[in-house]
Biopython code that builds the backbone (N, CA, C, O; Angstrom):
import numpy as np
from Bio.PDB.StructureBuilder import StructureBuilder

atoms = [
    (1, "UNK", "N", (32.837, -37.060, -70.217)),
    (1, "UNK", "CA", (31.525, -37.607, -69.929)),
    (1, "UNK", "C", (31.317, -37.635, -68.413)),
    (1, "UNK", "O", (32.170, -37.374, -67.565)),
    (2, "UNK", "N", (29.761, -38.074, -68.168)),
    (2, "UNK", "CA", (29.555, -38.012, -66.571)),
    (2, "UNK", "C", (30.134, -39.163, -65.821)),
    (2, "UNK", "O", (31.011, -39.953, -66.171)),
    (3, "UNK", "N", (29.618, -39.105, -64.983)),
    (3, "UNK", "CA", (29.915, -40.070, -63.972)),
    (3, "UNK", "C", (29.353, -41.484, -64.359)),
    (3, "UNK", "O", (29.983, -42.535, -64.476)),
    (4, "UNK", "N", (27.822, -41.214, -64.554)),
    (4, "UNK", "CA", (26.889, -42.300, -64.865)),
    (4, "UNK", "C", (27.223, -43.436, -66.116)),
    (4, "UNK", "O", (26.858, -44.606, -66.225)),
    (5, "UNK", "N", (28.197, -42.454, -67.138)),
    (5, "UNK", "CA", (28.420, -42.897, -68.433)),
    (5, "UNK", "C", (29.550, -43.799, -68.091)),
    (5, "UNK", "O", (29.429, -45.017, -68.230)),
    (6, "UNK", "N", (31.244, -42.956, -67.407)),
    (6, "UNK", "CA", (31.534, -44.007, -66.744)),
    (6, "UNK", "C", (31.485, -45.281, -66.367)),
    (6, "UNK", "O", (32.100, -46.283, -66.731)),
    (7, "UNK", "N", (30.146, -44.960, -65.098)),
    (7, "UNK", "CA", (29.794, -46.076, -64.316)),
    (7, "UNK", "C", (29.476, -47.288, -65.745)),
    (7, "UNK", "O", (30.339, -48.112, -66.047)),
    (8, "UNK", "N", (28.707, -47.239, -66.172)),
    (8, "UNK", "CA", (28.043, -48.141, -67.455)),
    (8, "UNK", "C", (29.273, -48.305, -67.905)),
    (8, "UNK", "O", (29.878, -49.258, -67.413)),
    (9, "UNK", "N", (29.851, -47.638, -68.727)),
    (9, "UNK", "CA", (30.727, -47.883, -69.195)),
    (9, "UNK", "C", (31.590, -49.399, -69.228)),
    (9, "UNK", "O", (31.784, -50.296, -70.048)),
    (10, "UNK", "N", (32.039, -49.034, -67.564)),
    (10, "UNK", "CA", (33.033, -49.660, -66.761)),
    (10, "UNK", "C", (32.134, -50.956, -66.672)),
    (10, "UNK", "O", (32.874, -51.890, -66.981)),
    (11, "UNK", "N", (31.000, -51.381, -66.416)),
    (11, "UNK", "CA", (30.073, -52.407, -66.418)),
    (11, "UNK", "C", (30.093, -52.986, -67.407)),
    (11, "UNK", "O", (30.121, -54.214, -67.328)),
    (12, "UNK", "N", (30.089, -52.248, -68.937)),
    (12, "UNK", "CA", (30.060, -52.899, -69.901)),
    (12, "UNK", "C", (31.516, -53.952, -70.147)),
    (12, "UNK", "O", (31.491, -55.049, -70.706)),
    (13, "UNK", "N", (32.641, -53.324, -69.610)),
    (13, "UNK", "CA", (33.648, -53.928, -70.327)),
    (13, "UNK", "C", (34.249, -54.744, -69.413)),
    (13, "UNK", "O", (35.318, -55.286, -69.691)),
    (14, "UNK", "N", (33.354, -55.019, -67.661)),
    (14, "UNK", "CA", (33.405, -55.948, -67.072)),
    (14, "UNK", "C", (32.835, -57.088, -67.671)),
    (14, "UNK", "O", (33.543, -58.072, -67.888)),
    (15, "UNK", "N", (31.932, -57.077, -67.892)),
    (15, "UNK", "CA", (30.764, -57.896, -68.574)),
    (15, "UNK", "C", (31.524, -58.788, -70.045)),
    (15, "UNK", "O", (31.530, -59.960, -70.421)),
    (16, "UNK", "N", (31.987, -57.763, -70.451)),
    (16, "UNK", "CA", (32.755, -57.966, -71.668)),
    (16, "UNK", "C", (33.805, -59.206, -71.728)),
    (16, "UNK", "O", (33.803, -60.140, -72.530)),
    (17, "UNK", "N", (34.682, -58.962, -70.678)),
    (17, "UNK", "CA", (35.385, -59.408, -70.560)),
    (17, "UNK", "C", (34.842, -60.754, -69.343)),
    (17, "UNK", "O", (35.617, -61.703, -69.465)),
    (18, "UNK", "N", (33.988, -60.975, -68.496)),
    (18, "UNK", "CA", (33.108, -61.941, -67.742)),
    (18, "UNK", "C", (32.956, -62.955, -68.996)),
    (18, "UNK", "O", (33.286, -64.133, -68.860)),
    (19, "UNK", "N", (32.499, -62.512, -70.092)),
    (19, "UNK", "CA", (31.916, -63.258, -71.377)),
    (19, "UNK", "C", (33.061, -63.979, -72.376)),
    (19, "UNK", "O", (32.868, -64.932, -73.131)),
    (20, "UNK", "N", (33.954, -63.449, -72.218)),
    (20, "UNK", "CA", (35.313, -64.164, -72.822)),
    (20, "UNK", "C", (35.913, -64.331, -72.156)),
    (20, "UNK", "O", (37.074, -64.296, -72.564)),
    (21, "UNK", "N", (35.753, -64.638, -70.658)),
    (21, "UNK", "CA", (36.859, -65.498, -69.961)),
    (21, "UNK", "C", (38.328, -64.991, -70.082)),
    (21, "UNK", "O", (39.315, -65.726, -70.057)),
    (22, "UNK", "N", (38.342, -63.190, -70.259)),
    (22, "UNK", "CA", (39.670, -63.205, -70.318)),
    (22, "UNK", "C", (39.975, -62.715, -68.475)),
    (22, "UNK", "O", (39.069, -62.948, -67.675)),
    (23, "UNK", "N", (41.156, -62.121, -68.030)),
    (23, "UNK", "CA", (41.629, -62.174, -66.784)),
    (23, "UNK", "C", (40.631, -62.004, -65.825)),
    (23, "UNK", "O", (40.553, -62.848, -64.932)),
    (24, "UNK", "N", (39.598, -60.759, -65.857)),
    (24, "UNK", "CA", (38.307, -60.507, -64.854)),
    (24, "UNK", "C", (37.362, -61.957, -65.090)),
    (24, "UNK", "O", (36.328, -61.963, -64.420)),
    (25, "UNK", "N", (37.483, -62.595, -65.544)),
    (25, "UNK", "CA", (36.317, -63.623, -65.670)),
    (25, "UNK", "C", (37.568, -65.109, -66.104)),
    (25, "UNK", "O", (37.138, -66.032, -66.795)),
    (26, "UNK", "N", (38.607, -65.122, -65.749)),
    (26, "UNK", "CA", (39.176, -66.225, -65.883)),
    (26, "UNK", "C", (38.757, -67.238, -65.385)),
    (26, "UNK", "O", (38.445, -67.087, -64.204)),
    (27, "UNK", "N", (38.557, -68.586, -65.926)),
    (27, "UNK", "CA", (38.468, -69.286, -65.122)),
    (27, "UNK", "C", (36.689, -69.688, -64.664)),
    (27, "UNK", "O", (36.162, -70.602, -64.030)),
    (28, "UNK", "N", (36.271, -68.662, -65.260)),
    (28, "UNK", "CA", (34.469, -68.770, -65.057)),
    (28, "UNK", "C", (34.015, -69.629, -66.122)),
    (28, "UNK", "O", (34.557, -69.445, -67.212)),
    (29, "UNK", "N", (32.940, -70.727, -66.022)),
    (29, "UNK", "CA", (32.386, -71.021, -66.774)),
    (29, "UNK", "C", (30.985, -70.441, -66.961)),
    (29, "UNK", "O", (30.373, -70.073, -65.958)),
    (30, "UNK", "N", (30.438, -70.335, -68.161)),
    (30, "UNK", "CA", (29.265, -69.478, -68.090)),
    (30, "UNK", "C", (28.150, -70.678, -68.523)),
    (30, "UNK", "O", (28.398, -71.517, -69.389)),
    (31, "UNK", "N", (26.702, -70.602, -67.664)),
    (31, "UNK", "CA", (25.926, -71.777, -68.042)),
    (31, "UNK", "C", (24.939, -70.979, -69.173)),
    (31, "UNK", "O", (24.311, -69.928, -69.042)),
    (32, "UNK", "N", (24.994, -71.431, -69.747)),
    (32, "UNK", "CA", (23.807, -71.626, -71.148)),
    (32, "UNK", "C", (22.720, -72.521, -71.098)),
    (32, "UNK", "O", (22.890, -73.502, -71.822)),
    (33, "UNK", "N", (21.608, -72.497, -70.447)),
    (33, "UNK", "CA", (20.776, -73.155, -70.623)),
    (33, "UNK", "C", (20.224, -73.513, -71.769)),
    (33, "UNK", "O", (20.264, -72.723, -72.712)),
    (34, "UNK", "N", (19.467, -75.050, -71.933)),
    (34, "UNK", "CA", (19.314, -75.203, -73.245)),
    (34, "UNK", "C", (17.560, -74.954, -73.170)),
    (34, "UNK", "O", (16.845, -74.946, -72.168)),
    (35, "UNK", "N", (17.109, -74.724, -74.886)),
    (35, "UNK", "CA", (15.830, -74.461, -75.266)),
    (35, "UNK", "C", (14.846, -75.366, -74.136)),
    (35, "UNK", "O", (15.331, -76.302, -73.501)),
    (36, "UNK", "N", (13.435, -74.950, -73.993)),
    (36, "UNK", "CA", (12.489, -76.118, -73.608)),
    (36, "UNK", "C", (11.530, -76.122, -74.728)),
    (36, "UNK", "O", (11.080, -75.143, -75.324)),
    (37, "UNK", "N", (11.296, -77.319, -74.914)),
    (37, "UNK", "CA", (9.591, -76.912, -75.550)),
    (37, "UNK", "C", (8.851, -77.006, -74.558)),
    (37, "UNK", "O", (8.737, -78.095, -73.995)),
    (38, "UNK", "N", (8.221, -75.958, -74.142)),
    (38, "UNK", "CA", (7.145, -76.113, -72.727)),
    (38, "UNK", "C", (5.884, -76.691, -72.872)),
    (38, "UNK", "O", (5.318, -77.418, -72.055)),
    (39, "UNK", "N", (5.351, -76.211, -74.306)),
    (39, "UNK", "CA", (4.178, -77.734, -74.277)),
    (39, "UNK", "C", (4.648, -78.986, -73.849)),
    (39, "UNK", "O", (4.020, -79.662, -73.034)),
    (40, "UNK", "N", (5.695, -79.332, -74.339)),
    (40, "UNK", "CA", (6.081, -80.725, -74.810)),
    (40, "UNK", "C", (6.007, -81.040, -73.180)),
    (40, "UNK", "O", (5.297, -81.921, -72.696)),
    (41, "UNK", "N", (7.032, -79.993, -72.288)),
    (41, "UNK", "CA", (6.905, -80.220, -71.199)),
    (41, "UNK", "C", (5.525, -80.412, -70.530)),
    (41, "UNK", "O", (5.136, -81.544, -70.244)),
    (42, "UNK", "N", (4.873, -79.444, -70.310)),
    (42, "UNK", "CA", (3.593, -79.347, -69.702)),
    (42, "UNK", "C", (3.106, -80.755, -69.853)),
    (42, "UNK", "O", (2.547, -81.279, -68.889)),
    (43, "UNK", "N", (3.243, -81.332, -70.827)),
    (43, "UNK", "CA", (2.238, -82.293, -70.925)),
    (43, "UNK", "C", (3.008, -83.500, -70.720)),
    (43, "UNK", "O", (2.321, -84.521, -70.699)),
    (44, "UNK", "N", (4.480, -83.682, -70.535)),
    (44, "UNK", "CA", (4.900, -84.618, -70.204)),
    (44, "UNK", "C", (4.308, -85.292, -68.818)),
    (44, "UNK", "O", (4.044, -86.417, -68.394)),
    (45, "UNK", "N", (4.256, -83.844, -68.346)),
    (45, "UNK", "CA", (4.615, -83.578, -66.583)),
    (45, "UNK", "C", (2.578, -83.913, -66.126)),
    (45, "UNK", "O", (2.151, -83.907, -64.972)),
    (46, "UNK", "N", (1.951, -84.090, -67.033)),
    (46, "UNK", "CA", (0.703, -84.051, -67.233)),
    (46, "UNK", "C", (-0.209, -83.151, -66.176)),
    (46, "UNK", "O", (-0.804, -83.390, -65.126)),
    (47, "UNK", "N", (-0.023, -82.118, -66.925)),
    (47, "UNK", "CA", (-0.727, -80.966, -66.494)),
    (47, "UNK", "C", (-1.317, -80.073, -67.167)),
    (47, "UNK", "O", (-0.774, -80.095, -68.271)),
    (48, "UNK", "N", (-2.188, -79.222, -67.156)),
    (48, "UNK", "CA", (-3.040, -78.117, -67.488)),
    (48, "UNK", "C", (-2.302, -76.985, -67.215)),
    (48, "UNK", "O", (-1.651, -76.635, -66.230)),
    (49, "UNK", "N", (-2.566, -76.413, -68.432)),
    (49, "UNK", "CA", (-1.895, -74.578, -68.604)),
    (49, "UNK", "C", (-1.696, -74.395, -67.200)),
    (49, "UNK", "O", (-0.649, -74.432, -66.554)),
    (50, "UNK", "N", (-3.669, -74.056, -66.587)),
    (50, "UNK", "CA", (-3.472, -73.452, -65.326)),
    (50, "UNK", "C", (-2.849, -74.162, -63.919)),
    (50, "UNK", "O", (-2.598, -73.702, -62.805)),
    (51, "UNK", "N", (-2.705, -75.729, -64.614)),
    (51, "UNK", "CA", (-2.379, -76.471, -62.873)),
    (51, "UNK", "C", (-0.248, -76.162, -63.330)),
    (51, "UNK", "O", (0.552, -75.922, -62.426)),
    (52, "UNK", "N", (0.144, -76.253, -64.703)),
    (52, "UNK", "CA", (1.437, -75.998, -64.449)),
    (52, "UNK", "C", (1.995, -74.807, -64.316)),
    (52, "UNK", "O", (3.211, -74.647, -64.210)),
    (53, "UNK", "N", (0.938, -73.661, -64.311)),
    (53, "UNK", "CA", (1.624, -72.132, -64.553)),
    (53, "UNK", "C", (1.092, -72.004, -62.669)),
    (53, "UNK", "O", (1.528, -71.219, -61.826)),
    (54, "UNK", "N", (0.415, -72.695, -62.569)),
    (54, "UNK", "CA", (0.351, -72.264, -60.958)),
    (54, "UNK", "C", (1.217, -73.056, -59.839)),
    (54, "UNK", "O", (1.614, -72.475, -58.830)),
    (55, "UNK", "N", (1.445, -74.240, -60.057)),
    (55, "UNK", "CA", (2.465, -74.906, -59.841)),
    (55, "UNK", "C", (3.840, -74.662, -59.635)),
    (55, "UNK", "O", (4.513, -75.034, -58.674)),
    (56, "UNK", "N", (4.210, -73.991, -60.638)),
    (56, "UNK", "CA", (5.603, -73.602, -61.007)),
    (56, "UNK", "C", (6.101, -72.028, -61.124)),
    (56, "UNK", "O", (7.191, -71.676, -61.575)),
    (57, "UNK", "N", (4.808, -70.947, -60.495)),
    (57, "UNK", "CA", (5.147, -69.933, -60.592)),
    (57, "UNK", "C", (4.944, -68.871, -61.824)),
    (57, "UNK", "O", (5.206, -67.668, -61.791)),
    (58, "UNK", "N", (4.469, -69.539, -62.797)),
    (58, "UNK", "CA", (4.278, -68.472, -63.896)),
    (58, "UNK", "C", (3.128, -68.391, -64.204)),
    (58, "UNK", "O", (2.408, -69.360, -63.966)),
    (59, "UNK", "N", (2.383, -66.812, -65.049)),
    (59, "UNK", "CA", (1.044, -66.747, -65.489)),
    (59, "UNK", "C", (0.895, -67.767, -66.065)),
    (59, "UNK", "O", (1.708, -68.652, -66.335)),
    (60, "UNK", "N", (-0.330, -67.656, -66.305)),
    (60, "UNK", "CA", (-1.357, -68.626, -67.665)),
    (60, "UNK", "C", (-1.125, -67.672, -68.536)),
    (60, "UNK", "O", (-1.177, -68.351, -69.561)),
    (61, "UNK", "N", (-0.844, -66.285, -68.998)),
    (61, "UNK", "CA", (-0.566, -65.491, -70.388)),
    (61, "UNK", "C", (0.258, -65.858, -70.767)),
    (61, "UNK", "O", (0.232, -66.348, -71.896)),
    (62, "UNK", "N", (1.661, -65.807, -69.871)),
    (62, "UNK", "CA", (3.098, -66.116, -69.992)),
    (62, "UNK", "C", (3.367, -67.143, -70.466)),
    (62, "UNK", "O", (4.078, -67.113, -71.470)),
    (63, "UNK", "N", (2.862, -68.604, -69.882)),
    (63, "UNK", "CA", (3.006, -70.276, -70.486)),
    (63, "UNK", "C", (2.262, -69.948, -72.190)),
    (63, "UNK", "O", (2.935, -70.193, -73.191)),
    (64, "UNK", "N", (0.854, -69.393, -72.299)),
    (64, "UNK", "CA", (0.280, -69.191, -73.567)),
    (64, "UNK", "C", (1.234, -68.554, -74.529)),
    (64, "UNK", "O", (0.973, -68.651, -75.728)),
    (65, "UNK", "N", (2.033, -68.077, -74.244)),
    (65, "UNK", "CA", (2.914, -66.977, -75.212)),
    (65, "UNK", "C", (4.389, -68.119, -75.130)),
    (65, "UNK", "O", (5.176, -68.146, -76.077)),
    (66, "UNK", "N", (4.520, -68.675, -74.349)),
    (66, "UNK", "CA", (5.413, -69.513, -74.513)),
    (66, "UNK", "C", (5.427, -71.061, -75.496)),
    (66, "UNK", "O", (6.334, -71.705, -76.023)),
    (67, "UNK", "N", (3.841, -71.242, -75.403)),
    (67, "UNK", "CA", (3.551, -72.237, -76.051)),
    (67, "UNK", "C", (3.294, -72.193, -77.445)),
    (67, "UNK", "O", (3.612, -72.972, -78.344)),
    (68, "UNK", "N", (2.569, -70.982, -77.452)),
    (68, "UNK", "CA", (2.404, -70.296, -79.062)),
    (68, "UNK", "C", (3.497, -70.079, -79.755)),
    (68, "UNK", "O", (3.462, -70.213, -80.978)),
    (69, "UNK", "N", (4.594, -69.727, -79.142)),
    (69, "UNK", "CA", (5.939, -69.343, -79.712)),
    (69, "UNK", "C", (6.102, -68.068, -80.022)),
    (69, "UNK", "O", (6.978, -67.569, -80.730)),
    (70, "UNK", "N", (4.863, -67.351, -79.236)),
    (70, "UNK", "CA", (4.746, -65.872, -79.699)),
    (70, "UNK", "C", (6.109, -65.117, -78.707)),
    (70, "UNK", "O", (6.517, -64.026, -79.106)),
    (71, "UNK", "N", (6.801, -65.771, -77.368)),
    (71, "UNK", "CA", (7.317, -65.291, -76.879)),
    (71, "UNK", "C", (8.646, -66.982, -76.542)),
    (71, "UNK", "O", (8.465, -68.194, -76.656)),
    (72, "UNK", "N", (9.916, -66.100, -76.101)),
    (72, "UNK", "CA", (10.220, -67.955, -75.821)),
    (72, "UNK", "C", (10.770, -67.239, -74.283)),
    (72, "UNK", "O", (10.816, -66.034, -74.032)),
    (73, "UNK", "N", (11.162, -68.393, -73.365)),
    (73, "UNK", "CA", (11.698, -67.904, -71.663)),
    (73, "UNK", "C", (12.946, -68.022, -72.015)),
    (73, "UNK", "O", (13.503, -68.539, -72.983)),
    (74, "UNK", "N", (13.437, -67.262, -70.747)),
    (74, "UNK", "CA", (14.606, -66.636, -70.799)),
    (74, "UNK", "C", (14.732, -66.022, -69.164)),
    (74, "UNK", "O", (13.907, -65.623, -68.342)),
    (75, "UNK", "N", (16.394, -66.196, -69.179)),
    (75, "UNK", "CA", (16.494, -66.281, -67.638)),
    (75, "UNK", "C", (16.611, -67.111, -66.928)),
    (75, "UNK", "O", (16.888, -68.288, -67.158)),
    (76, "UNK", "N", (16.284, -66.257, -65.348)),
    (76, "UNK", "CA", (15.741, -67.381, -64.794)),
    (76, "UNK", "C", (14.629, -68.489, -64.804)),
    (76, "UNK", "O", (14.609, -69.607, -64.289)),
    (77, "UNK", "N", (13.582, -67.710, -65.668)),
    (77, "UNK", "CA", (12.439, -69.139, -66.005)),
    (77, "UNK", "C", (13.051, -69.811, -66.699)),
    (77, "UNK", "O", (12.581, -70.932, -66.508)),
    (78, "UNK", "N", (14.096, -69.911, -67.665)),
    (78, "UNK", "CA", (14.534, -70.749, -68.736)),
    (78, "UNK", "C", (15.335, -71.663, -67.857)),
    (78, "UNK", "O", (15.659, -72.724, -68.389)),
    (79, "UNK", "N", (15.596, -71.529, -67.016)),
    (79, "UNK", "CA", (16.846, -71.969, -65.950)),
    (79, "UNK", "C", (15.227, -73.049, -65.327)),
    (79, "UNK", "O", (14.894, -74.214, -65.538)),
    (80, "UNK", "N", (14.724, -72.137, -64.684)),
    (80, "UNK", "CA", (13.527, -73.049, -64.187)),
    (80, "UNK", "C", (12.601, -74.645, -64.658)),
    (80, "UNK", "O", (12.274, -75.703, -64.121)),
    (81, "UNK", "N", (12.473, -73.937, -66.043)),
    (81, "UNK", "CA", (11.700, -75.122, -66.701)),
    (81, "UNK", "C", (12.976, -76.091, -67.148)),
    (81, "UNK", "O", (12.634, -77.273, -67.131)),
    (82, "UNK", "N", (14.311, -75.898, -67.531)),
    (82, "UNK", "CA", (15.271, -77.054, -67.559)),
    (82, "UNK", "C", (14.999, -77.770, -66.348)),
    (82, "UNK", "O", (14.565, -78.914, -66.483)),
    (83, "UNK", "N", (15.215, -77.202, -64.879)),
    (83, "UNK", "CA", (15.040, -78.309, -64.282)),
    (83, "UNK", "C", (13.849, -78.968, -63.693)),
    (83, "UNK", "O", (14.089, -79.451, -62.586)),
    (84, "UNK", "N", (13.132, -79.062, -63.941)),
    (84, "UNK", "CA", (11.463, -78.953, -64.326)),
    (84, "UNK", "C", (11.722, -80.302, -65.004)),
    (84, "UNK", "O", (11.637, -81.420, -64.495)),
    (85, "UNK", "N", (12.110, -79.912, -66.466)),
    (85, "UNK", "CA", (12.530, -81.000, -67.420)),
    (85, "UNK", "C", (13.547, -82.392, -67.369)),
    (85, "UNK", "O", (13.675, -83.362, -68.116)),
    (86, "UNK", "N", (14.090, -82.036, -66.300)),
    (86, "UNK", "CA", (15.079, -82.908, -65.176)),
    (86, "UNK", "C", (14.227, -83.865, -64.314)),
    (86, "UNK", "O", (13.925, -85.023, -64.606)),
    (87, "UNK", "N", (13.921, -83.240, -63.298)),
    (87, "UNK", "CA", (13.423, -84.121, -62.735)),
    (87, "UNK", "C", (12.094, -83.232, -61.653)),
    (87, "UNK", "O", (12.186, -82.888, -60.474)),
    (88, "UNK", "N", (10.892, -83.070, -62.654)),
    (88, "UNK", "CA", (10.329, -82.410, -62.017)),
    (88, "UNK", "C", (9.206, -82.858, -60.565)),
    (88, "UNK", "O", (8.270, -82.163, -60.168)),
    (89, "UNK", "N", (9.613, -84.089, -60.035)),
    (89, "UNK", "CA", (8.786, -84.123, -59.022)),
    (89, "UNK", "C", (9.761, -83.781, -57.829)),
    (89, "UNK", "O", (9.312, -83.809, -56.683)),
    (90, "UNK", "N", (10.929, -83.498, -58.036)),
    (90, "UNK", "CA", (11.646, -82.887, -56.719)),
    (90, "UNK", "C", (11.641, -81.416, -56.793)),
    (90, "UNK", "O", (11.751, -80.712, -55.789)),
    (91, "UNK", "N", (11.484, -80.863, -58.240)),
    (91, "UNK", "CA", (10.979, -79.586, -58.267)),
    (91, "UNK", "C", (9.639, -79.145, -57.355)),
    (91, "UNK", "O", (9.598, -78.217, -56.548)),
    (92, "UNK", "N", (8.496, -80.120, -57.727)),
    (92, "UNK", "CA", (7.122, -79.859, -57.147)),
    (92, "UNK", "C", (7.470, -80.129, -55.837)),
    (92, "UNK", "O", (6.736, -79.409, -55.160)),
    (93, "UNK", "N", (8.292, -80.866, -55.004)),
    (93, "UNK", "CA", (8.628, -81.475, -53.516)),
    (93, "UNK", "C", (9.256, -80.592, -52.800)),
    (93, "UNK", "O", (9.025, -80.464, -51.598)),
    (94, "UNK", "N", (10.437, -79.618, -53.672)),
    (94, "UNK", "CA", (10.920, -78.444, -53.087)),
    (94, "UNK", "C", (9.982, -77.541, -53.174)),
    (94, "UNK", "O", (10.034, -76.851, -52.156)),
    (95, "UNK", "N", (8.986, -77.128, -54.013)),
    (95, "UNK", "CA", (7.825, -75.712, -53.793)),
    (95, "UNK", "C", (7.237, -76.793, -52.245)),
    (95, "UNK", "O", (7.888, -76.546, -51.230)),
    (96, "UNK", "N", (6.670, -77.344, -52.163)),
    (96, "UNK", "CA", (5.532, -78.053, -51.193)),
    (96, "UNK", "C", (6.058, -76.984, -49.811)),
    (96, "UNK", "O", (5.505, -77.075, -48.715)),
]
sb = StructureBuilder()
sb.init_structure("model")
sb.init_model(0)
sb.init_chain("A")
sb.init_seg("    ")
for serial, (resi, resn, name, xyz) in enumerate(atoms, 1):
    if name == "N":
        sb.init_residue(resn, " ", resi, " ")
    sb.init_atom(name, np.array(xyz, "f"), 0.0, 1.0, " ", f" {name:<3s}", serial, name[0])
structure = sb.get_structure()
């Protein structure tokens, strides 16, 4: 095989092994963020689609598809709205 296949390859079974903590990833803990309900949020945090998707960086489609359940976050937004869900007026104090 090529080079490229290789390359991937070799990524994959870094990764692989990153994910079970065996010798390349010893010792790593891996964070799992947990679910949000982002309505639930949004409205804790008492805000409007457009004042929390502008607030916090994300569309108004994106929060809609999140709220509908037509889509769920992931990533770094999922990482985002946990701490949002923490303690979000030092969130809003760090954007300022």
């Amino acid at each position: 095989m090529g080079k490229t296949f290789e390359s991937i390859k070799a990524g994959l079974v870094e990764a692989i092994a990153h994910a079970k903590s065996d010798k390349a990833g010893a010792g790593v803990r891996i964070y799992r963020p947990n679910t949000v309900n982002v309505r639930e949020l949004r409205q804790r945090v008492g805000m409007t689609q457009e004042q929390f998707a502008a607030r916090f960086g994300f569309s108004v489609a994106t929060l809609r598809h999140w709220e509908r359940g037509d889509r769920a976050p992931a990533g770094p937004a999922l990482v985002l709205l946990n701490v949002i869900a923490k303690d979000h007026k030092a969130v809003m104090k760090a954007l300022q």
